[in-house]
C-alpha positions in Angstrom: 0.0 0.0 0.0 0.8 3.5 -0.9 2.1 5.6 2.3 -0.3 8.8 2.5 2.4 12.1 2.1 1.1 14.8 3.6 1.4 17.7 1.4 3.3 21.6 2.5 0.8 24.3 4.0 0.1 26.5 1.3 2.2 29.8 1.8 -0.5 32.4 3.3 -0.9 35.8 1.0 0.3 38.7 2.8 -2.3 41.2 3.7 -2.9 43.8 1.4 -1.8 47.1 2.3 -4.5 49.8 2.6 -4.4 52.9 0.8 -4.4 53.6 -2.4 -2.3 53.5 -5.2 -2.4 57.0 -5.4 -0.6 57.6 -2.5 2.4 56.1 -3.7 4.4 58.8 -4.9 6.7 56.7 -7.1 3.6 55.4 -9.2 2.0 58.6 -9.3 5.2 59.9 -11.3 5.3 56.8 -13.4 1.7 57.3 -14.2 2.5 61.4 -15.3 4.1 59.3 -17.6 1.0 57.8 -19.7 0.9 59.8 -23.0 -0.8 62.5 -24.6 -1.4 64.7 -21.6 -3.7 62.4 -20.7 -1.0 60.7 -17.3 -0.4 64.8 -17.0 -3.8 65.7 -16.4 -5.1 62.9 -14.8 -2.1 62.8 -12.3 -2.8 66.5 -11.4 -6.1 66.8 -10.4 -6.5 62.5 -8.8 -2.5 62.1 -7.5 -2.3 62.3 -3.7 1.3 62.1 -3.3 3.0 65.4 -2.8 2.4 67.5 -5.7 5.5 69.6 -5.9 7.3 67.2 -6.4 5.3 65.4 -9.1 4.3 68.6 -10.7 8.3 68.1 -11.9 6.9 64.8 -14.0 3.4 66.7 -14.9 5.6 69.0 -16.8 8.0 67.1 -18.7 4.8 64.8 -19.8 2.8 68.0 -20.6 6.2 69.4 -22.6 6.9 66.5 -24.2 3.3 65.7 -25.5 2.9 69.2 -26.6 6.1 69.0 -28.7 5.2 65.8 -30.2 1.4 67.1 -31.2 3.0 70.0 -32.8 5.6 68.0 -34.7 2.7 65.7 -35.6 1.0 68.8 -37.5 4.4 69.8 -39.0 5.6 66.0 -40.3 3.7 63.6 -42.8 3.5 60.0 -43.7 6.3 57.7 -42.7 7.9 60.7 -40.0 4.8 60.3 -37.7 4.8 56.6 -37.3 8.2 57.0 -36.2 7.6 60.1 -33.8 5.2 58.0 -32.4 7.1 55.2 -31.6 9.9 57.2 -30.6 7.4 59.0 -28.2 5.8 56.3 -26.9 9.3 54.2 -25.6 10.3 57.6 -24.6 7.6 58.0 -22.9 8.0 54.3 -21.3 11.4 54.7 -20.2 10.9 57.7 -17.9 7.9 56.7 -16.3 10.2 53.8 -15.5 12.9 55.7 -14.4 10.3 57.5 -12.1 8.7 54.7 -11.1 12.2 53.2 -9.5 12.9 56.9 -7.5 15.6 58.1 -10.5 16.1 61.3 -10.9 14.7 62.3 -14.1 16.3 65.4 -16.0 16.2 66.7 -19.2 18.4 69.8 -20.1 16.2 71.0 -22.8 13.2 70.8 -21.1 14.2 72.4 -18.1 15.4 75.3 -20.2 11.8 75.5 -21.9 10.0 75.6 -18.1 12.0 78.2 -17.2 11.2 80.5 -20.0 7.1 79.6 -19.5 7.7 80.6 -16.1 9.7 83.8 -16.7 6.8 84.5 -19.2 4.1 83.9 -16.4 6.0 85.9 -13.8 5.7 88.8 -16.5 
C-alpha cells in the first residue's frame, strides 16, 4: 500500500496594504508618464502624493506631449509613425525611471520651463 504524504501548507498571502495606489508617490510619477497629456492631467487633479514634487513629472509629460502634437501637424507619412514610436518608448522609459525613484532630467526641457515661467512671472 501506498504511504499517505502529507502535502506543504500552502504559503499564506500577505495582507494587502490599505491605501491607495495614489498615495504612492513613485507610481503617481510613473503614471504622469501615460501619453498624450492624458497621465499629465489625470495625475494633477487625482495624484495624492506630494504634488510639488510630481508637478516636476506633470511638466515634462505636458512638454513632451505638446512637442510631439506639434511635430505631428508639422511632419507627414512615414515621419509620424516613427515620432510615435519614438514618443511612446520615450515616454515608457521615464515613467520607469520615475517609477524606480531616478532622478529624471532633461536639459532642454528644463530650459523650456523656465522661459514659460519667466513669461508667467511677467
Amino acid at each position: 500500500m501506498a504511504k499517505a504524504t502529507k502535502k506543504p501548507a500552502a504559503k499564506k498571502a500577505a495582507p494587502a496594504k490599505s491605501g491607495n495606489i495614489l498615495e504612492n508617490a513613485n507610481i503617481v510619477h510613473a503614471l504622469s508618464y501615460v501619453p498624450y497629456f492624458i497621465g499629465a492631467v489625470a495625475m494633477y487633479f487625482l495624484g495624492e502624493s506630494d504634488k510639488k514634487a510630481a508637478m516636476h513629472h506633470i511638466k515634462y509629460s505636458a512638454l513632451i506631449a505638446a512637442a510631439v502634437i506639434i511635430l505631428t501637424f508639422v511632419l507627414n507619412g512615414f515621419f509620424i509613425q516613427i515620432l510615435a514610436l519614438a514618443y511612446l518608448a520615450g515616454s515608457a522609459y521615464l515613467a520607469w525611471k520615475a517609477y524606480n525613484g531616478e532622478d529624471v532630467t532633461i536639459e532642454i526641457l528644463d530650459t523650456v520651463e523656465d522661459k514659460i515661467a519667466e513669461k508667467v512671472k511677467k
